[in-house]
C-alpha positions as CSV (number, residue, x, y, z in Angstrom):
1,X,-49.3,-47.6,45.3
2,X,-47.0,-48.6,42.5
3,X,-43.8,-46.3,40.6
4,X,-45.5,-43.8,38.6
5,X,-45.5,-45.6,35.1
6,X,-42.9,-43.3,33.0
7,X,-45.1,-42.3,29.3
8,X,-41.8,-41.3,27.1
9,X,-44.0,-38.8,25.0
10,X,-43.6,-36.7,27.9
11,X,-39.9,-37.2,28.2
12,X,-37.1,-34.6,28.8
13,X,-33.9,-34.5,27.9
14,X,-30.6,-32.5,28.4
15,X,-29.1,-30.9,25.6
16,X,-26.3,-33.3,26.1
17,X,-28.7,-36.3,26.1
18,X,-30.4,-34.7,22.7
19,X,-26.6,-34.3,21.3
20,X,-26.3,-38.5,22.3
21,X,-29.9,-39.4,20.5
22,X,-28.8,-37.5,17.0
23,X,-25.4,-39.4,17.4
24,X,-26.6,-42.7,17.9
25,X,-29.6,-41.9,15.4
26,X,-27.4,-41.5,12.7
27,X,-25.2,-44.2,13.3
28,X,-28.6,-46.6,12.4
29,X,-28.2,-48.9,9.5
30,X,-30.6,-46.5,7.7
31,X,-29.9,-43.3,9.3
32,X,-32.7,-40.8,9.3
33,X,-32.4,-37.4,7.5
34,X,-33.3,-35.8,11.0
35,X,-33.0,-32.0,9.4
36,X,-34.7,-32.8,6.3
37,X,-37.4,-34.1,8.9
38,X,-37.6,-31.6,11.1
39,X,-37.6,-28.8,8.5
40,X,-40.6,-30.4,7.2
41,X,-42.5,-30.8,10.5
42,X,-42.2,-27.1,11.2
43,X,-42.7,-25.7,7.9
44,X,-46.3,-27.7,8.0
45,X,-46.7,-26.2,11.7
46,X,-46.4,-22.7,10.1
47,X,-48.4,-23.5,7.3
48,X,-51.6,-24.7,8.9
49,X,-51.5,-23.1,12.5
50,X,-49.8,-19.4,11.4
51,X,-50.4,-19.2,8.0
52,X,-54.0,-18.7,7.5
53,X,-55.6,-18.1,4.6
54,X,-54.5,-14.4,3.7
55,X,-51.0,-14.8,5.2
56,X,-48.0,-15.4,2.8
57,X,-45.4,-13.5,3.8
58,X,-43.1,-15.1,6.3
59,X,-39.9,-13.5,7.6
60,X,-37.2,-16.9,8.1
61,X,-34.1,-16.2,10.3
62,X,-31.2,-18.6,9.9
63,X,-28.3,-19.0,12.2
64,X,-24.9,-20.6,11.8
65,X,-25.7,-23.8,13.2
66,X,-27.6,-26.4,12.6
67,X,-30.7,-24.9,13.8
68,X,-30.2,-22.9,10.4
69,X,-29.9,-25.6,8.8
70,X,-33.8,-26.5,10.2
71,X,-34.4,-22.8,9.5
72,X,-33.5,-23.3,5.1
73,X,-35.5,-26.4,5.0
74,X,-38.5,-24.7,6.0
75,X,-37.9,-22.0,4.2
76,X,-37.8,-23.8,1.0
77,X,-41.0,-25.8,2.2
78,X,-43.1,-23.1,2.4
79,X,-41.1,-21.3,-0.9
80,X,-42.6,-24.6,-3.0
81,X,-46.3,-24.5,-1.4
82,X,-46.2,-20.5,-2.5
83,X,-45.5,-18.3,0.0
84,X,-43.3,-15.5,-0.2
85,X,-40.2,-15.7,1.9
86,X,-37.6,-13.4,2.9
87,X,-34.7,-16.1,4.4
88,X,-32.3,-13.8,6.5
89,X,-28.9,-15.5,7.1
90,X,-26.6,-14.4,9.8
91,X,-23.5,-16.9,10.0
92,X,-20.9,-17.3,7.8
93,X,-21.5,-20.1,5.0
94,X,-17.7,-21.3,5.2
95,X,-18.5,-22.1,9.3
96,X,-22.1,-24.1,8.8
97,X,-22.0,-27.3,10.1
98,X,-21.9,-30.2,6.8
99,X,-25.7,-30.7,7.2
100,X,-26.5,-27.1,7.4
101,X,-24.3,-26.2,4.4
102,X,-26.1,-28.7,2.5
103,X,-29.7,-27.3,3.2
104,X,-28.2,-23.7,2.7
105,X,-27.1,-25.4,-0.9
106,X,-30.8,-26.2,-1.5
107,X,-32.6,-23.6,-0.9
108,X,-30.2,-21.7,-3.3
109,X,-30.7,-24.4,-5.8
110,X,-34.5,-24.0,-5.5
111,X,-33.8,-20.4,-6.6
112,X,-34.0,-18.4,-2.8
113,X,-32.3,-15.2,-2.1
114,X,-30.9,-14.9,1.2
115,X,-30.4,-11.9,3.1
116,X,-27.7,-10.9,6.0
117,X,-29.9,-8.5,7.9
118,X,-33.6,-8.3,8.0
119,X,-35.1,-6.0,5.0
120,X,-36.3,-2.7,6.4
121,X,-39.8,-1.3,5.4
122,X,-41.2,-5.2,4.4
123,X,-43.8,-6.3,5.8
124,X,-44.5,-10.0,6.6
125,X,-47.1,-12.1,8.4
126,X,-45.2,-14.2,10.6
127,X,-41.6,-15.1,11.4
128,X,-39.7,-18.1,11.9
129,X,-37.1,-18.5,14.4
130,X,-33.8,-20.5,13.6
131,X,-31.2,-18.5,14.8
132,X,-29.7,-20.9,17.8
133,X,-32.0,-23.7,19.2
134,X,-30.2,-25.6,21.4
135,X,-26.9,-24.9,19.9
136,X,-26.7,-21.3,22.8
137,X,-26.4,-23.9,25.8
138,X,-23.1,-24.7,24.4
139,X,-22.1,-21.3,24.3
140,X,-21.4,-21.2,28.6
141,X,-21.7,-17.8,30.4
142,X,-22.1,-16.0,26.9
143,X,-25.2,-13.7,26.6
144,X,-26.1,-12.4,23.3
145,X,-24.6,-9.2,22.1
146,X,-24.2,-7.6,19.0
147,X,-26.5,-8.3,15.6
148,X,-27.6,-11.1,17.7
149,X,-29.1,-9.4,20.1
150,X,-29.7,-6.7,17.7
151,X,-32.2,-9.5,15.5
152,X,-33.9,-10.7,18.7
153,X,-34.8,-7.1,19.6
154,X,-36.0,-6.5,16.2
155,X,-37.7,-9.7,16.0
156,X,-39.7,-9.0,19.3
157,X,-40.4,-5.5,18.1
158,X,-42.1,-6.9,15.2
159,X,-45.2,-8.1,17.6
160,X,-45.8,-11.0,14.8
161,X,-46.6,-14.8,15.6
162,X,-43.1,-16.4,16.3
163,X,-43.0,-20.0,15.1
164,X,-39.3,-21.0,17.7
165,X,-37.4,-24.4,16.0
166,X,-36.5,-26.6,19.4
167,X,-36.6,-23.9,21.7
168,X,-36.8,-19.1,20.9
169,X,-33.5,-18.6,20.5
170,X,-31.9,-16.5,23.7
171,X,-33.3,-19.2,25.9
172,X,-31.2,-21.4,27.3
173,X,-33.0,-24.6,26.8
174,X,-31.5,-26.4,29.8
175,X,-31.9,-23.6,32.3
176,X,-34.5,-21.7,31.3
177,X,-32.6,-18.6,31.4
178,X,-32.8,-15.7,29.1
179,X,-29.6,-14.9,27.8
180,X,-29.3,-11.5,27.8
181,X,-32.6,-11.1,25.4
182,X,-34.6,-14.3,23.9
183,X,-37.2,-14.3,21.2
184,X,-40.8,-14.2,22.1
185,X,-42.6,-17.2,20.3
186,X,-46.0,-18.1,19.7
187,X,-45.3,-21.7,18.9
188,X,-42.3,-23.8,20.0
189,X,-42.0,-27.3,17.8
190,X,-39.6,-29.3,19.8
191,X,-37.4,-32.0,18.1
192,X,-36.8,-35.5,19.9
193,X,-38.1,-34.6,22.8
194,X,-38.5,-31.6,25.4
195,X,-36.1,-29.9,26.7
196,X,-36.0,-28.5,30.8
197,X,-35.8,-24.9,29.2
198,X,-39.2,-25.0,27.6
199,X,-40.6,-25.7,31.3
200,X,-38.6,-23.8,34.0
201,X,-37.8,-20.6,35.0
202,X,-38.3,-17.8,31.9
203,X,-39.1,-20.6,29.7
204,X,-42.9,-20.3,30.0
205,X,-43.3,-16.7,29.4
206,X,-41.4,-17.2,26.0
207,X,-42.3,-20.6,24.6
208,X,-45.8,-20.3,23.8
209,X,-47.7,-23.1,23.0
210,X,-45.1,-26.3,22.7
211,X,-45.5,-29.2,20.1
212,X,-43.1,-31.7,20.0
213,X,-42.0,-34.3,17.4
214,X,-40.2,-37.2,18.1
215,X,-39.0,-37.0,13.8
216,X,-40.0,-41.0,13.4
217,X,-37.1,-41.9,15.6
218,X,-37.8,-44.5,18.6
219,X,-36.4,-41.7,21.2
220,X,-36.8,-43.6,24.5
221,X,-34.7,-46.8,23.0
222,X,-32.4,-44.8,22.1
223,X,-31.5,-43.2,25.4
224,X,-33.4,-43.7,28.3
225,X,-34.5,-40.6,30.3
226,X,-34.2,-39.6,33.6
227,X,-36.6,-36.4,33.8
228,X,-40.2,-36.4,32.8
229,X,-43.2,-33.8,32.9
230,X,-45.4,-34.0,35.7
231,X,-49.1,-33.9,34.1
232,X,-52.7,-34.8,34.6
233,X,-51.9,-38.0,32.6
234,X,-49.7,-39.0,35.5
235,X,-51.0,-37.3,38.5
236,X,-54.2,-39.8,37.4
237,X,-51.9,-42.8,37.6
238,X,-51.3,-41.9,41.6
239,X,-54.7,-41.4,42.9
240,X,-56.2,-42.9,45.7
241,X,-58.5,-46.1,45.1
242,X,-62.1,-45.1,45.8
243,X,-63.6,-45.2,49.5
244,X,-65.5,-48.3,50.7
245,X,-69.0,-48.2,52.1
246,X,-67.7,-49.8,55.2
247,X,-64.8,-47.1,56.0
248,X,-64.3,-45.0,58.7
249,X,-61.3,-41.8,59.7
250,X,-59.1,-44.4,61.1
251,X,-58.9,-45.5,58.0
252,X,-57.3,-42.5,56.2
253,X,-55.3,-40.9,58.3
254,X,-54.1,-39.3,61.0
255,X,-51.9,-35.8,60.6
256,X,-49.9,-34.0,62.7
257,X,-48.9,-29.6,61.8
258,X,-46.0,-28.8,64.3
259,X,-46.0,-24.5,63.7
260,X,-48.2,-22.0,64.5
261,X,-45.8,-19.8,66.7
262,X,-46.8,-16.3,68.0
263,X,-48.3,-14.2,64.9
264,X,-48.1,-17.1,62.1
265,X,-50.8,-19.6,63.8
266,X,-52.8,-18.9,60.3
267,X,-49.9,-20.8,58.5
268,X,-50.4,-23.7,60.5
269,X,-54.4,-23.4,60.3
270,X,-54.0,-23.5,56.3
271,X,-51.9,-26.5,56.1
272,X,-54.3,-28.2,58.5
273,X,-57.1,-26.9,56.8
274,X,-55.9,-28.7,53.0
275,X,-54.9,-31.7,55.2
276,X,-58.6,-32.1,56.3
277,X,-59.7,-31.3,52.4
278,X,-57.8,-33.5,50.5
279,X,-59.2,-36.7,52.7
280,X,-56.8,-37.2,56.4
281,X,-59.4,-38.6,58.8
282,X,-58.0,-36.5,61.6
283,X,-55.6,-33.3,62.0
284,X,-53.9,-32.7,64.6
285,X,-52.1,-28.7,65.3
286,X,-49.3,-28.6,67.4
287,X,-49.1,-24.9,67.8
288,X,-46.3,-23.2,69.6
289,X,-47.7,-19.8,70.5
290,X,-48.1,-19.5,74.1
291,X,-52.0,-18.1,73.5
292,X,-52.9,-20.1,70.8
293,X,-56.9,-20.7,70.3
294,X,-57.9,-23.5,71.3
295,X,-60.4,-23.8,68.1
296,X,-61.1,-22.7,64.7
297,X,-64.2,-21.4,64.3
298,X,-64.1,-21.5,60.4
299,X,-62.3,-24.8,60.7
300,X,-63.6,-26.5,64.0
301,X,-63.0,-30.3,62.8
302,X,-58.8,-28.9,63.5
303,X,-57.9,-30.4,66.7
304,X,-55.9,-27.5,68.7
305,X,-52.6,-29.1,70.6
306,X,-49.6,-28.0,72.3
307,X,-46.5,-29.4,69.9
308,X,-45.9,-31.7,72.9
309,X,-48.6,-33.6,72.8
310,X,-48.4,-34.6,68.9
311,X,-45.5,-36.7,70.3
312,X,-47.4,-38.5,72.6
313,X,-50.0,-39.3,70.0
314,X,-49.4,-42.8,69.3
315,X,-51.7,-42.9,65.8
316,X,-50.1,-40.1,63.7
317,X,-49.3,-41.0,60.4
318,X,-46.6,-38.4,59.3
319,X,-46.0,-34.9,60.1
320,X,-45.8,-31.4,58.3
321,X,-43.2,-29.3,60.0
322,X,-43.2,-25.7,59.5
323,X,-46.1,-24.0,58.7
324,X,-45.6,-20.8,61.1
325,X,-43.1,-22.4,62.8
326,X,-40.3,-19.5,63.5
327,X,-36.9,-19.3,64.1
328,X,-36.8,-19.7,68.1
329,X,-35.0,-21.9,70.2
330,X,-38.5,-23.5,71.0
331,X,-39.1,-24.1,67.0
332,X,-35.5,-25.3,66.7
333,X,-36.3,-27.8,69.8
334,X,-39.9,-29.0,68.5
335,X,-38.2,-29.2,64.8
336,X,-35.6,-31.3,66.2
337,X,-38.0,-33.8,68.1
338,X,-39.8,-34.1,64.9
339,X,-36.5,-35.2,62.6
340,X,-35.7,-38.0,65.8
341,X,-39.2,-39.3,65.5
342,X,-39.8,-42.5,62.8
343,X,-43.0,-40.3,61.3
344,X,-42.8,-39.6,57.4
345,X,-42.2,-36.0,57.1
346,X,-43.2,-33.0,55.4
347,X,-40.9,-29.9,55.8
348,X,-41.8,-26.4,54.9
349,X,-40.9,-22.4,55.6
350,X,-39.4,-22.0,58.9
351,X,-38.1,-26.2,59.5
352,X,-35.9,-25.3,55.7
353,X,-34.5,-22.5,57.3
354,X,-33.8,-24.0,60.3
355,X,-32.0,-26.7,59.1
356,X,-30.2,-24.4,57.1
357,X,-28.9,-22.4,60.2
358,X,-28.2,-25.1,62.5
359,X,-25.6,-27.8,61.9
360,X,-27.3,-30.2,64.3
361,X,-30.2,-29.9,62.9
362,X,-29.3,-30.6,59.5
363,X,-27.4,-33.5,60.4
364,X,-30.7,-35.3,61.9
365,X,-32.1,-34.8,58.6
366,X,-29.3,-36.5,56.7
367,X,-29.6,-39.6,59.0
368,X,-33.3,-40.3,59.3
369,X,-34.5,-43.3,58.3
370,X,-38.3,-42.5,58.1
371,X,-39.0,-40.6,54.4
372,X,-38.9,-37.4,54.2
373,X,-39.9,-34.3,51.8
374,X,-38.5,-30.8,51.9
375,X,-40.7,-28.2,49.8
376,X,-38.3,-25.1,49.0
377,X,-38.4,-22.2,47.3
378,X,-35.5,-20.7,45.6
379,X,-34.5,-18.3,48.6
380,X,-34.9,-21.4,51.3
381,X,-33.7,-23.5,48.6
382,X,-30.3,-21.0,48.1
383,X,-29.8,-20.8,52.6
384,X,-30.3,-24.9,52.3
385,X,-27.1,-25.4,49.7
386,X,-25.1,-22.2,50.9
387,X,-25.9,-20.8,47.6
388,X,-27.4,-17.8,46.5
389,X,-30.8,-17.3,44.5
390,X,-29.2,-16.6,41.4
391,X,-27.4,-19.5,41.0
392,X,-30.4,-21.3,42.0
393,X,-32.2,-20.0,39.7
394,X,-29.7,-20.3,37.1
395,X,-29.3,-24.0,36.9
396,X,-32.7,-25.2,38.9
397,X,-32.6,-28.8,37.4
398,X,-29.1,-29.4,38.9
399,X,-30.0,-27.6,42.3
400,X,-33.1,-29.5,42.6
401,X,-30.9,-32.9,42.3
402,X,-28.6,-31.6,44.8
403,X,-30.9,-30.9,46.9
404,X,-32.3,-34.6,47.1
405,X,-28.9,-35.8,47.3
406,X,-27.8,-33.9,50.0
407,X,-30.5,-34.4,52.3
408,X,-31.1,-38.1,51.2
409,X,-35.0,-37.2,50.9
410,X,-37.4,-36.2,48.2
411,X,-37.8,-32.6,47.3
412,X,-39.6,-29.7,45.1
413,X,-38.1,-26.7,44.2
414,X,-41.1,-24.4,43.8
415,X,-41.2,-22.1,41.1
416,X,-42.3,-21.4,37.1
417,X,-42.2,-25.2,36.4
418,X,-41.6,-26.8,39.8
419,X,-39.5,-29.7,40.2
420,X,-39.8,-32.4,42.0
421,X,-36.9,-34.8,42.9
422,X,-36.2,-38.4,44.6
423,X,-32.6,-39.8,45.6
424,X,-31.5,-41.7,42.8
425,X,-31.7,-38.6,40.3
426,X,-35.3,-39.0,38.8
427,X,-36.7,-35.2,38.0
428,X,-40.5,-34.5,37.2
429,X,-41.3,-30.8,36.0
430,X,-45.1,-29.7,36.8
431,X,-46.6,-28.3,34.1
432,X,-50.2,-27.0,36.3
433,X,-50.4,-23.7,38.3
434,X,-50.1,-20.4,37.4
435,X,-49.0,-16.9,38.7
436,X,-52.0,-16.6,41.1
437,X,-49.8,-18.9,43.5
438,X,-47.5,-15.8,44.4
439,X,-49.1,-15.1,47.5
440,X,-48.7,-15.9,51.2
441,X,-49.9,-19.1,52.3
442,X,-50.1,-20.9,49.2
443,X,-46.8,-23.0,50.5
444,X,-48.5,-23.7,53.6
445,X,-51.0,-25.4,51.6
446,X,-49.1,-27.5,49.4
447,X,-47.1,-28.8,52.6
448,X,-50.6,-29.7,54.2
449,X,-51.8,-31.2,50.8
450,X,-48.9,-33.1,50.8
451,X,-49.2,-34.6,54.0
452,X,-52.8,-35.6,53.8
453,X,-51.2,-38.2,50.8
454,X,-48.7,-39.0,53.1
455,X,-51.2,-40.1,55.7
456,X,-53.6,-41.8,53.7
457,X,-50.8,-44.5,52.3
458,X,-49.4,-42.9,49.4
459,X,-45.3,-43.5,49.0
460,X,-43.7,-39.9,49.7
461,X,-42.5,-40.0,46.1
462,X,-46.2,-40.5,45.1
463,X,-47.7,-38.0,48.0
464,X,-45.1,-35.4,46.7
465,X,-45.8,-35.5,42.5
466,X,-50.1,-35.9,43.3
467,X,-49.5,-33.1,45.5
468,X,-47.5,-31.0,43.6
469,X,-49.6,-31.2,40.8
470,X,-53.0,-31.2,42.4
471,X,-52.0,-28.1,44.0
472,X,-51.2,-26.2,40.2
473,X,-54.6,-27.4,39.0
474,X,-56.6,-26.2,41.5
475,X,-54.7,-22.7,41.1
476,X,-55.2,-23.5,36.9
477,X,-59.2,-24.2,38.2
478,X,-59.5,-21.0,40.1
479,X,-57.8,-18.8,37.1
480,X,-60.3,-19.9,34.9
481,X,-63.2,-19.1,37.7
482,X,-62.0,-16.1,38.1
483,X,-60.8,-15.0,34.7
484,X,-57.2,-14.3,35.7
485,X,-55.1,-15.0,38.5
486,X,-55.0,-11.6,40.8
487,X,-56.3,-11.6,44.0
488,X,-55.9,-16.0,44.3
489,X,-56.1,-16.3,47.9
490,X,-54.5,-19.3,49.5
491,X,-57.5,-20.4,51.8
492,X,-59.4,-21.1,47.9
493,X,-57.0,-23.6,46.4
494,X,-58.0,-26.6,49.1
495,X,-61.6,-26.2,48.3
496,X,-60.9,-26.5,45.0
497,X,-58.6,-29.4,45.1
498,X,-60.9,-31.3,46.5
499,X,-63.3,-30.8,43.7
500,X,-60.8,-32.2,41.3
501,X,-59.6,-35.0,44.0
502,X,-63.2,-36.4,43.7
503,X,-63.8,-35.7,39.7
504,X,-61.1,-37.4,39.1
505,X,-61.4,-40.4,41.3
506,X,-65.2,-41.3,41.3
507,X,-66.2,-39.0,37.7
């Protein structure tokens, strides 16, 4: 399987790397008027996806950087195609930024009033959000106080349709945090290109639906990108090539689950059971409890082991370590046999915070040669960098980096936007899945989907994005089944990964 094919329309980029693109773009022979543009692009958004016919009134916030600079050109947009706008300004005109100032100039020119607070007893239809954008990330450790957080709060209070310029303004737009409030949109149009925040963490509850526009400006020659979403377009790129006639289980795989230790035997049962569903000719449990069945009734096609004899198989493909695994000196010891072994590995739960416990351990990690792919989430993630979950949380782009770098593997942070990591820096952020995931098991499952790639030939960097996102749309699948995501079980999701494996491989 060949390197996921990069499709720059779905390209991410730091604030710094947005700050480099609107340098070099305006040192171009013909440098484009990227506010004018981007003023433009959203005023028409609000115009035909907001405004509907019987909606005129729109409420236009402005901030003292260049994001209200955006914030007066649509303004005086939707001022010239007749709608009645009330354009509240909260920065100080002597402090705009030259572009800004210039904007500001116009929309006075055009005959516009502007306002420093937001009227009391108006009424308006929607409300356009150009307080900050971007410009907050530069604004380290500061949450919003004051009239700022005053507007937000009054803004959300409103309960109108927000249309947010780059990113709501509160949000941090390379974290994904909420800075100490953020502005609930209904729309976010993007300029240049996405930005992490619109994907991670708090981002999806307060983005809406996300448009982006690129403002005629060849983005990916420009600066080339080194994060990317993770979506259906791509996970289509990695599939499988369809089954022969003349094929057999040899053929596709043979898995090994080390886990299953006294009371968590079901974690290891689900990871074998999505191995099974997502195509490995054979699975193999290597259970550690001392009275472990020796079958699954619901699952018979499981082969029951003691972890022992996984090693003395001499036809696995890879192994998942972890599922139910424990903390004992008998998981430690059957963890560690795993890391010495050349098998491509998948580690999960219990093997994370193992090797976050035990030096040794960790070390055997660092040195293996055979691939291998750690699946955190932010708590295991936090105990794996000696961190804590709030910093994790906090900056999850950088900690998902460090966490391939440290450990020389790939990696996915789990969480609101996953991401998923190789050495050399490359970030992919999944856009499927859903709340319904936050439940037991549903980890144990991924780890087990992942593996089943694994066996059947897929490179781990491949296994872990098809995975990853696989895993999300079966959740995305079951939400729409069910009409909501409460009550997801994780024992649903392989059934219906499967069903998409095969729609979108032979369909």
């Amino acid at each position: 399987m060949t390197e996921p094919s990069h499709n720059y329309s779905t390209a991410i980029y730091s604030t710094a790397e947005i700050r480099d693109i609107e340098r070099l773009a305006t040192a171009l022979p013909n440098p484009p008027a990227l506010m004018e543009k981007a003023g433009l692009a959203a005023a028409e958004v609000a115009r035909d996806a907001l405004l509907i016919p019987g909606r005129t009134r729109v409420l236009v916030l402005a901030g003292p950087g260049n994001n209200g600079g955006d914030a007066f050109v649509v303004a005086r947009h939707l001022r010239t195609w007749g709608y009645s706008v009330t354009l509240v300004f909260t920065g100080e005109p002597a402090n705009l930024p030259a572009d800004a100032s210039q904007m500001r100039d116009a929309w006075v020119a055009a005959g516009g009033e502007i306002f420093t607070e937001i009227p009391a007893n108006e009424d308006w239809d929607t409300v356009v959000d150009g307080l900050f954008g971007i410009g907050l990330e530069g604004r380290a450790g500061r949450d919003l106080t004051g009239k700022y957080l005053n507007v937000v709060n009054a803004v959300n209070a409103l309960k109108l349709p927000v249309l947010a310029l780059d990113i709501p303004s509160g949000l941090g737009s390379d974290t994904g945090n909420v800075r100490g409030a953020a502005i609930k949109a209904a729309i976010t149009i993007t300029f240049i290109g996405l930005k992490p925040g619109l994907l991670i963490h708090h981002g999806p509850d307060y983005c809406g639906d996300i448009l982006v526009r690129d403002l005629d400006l060849d983005v990916s020659a420009l600066k080339e990108p080194g994060s990317w979403t993770l979506d259906q377009v791509r996970a289509h790129t990695l599939l499988p090539a369809p089954r022969l006639a003349n094929s057999h289980k040899g053929m596709f795989g043979s898995l090994g689950v080390i886990g299953g230790s006294t009371g968590m035997v079901g974690a290891a049962l689900l990871a074998g059971t999505a191995a099974l569903k997502l195509g490995t000719g054979r699975v193999y449990l290597g259970l550690i409890a001392e009275n472990a069945p020796g079958v699954d009734t619901a699952q018979p096609e499981l082969m029951m082991r003691a972890a022992q004899d996984l090693f003395e198989l001499d036809h696995l493909n890879c192994l998942v370590a972890g599922p139910g695994l424990g903390t004992g000196p008998s998981a430690c010891f059957w963890l560690n046999s795993a890391l010495e072994s050349d098998l491509p590995l998948v580690l999960d739960a219990d093997a994370l915070n193992l090797i976050a416990t035990h030096s040794r351990t960790a070390s055997l990690l660092r040195k293996r040669k055979a691939p291998s792919i750690l699946t955190p989430h932010p708590a295991e993630a936090a105990r794996l960098l000696n961190s804590d979950i709030s910093r994790i949380q906090n900056d999850r782009m950088t900690a998902a980096a460090v966490l391939a770098e440290t450990f020389n593997c790939c990696a996915v942070l789990k969480g609101a936007g996953s991401i998923c990591t190789v050495p050399g820096g490359k970030r992919y952020i999944n856009t499927s899945g859903n709340p319904g995931l936050s439940s037991a098991g549903t980890g144990d499952i991924l780890s087990g989907m992942i593996g089943a790639l694994l066996a059947q030939g897929l490179t781990p960097e491949n296994a872990l994005l098809l995975g990853v996102y696989v895993h999300g749309a079966a959740a995305d699948a079951l939400w729409n089944q069910n009409c909501g995501p409460v009550g997801m079980t994780a024992s649903e999701i392989p059934d219906a990964a499967r069903r998409l494996l095969n729609q979108w491989i032979y369909c």
